[in-house]
N, C-alpha and C positions, 0 to 999 in steps of 0.2 A: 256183666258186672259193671258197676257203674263207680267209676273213681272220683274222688273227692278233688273238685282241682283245688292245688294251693294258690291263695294270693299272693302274690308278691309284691313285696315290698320295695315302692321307688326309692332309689337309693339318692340322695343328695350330690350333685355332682359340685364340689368344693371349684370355683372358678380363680381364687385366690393364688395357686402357686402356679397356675397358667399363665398370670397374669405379671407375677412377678417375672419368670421367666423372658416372659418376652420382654419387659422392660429393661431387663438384665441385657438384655441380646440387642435392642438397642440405644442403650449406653454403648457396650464393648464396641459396637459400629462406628458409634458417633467419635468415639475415643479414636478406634484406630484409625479412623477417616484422615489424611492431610488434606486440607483445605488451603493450597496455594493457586496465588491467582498467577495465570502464566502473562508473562509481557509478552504483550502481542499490539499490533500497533492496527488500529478499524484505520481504517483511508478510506473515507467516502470521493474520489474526487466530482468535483463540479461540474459543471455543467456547460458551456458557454451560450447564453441564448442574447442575444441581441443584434446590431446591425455590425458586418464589419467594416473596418476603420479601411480607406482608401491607404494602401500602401503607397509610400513616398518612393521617387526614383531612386534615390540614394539610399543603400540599404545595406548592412552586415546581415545576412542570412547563413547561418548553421545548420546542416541537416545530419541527422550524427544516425547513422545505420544501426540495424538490429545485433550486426558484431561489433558497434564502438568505432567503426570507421567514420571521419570526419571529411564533408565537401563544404566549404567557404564558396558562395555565391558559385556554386553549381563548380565548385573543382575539388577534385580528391584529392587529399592530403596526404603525403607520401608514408606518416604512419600516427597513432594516437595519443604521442604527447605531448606537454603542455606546451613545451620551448617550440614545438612545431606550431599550434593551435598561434601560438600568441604571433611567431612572425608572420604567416599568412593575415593575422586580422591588421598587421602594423602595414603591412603591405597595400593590403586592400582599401583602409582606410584614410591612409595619406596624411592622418594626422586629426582627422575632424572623429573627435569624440562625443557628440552631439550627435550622432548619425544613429537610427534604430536599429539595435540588436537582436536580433529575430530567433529562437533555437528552435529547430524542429525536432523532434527525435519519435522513431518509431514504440509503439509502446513494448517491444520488447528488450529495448536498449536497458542494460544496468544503469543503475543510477551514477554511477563514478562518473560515466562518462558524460551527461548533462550537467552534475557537477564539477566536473573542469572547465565546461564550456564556461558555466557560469564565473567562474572563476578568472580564466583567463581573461573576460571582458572586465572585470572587478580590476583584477590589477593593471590593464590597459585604460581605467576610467573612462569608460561607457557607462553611461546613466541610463537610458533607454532603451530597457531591456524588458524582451515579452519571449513568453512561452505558445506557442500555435498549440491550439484543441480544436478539436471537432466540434462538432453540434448534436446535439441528442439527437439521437433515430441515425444519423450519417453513418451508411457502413463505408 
């Protein structure tokens, strides 16, 4: 017996409310999206590449530890604040404000504590004031 096959009919496939849909889906995205930009601050720091500068005998050197403890020309300071910072720099420097002011701080020291330093020398007027870096590639 032999059957009659039926043709079938391709059926139109309407791509229209596919298409709406997804449009619809994103809008509602774009809608419910908040687009806040967070403050966050890039710090590229620099670099230092050049020759270094012959350090003078006469010197204010700060070296401020990884916990905020302060040594003024190689002596430790009996604790980290300011009214301390400032007599040891009054002491050490005998009055000559002209003298370079040197801060070294490890890089895991908080920033408070390099801005005290800096500050103490601010209000003891010292001019001559430098931050020590490394050199690229220096571990």
């Amino acid at each position: 017996m032999k059957f009659k096959r039926q043709s079938r009919e391709e059926l139109p496939v309407n791509l229209t409310p596919l298409i709406d849909v997804v449009f619809l889906l994103l809008i509602f995205f774009m809608v419910s999206t908040t687009f806040t930009r967070e403050t966050e601050l890039q710090v590229d720091l620099p670099e230092a590449d050049g020759i270094q500068a012959e350090s003078p005998m006469e010197k204010l050197e700060i070296v401020i530890g990884a916990d905020g403890r302060y040594a003024v020309n190689d002596r430790v300071l009996i604790n980290s604040q300011l009214s301390t910072l400032k007599r040891a720099l009054e002491k050490l420097s005998k009055g000559q404000r002209d003298m370079p002011f040197i801060i070294t701080a490890d890089a895991r020291t908080p920033h408070e504590f390099v801005v005290r330093a800096m500050d103490a020398a601010g209000q003891l007027g010292f001019t001559k004031l430098s931050i020590t870096t490394r050199q690229a590639g220096e571990e």
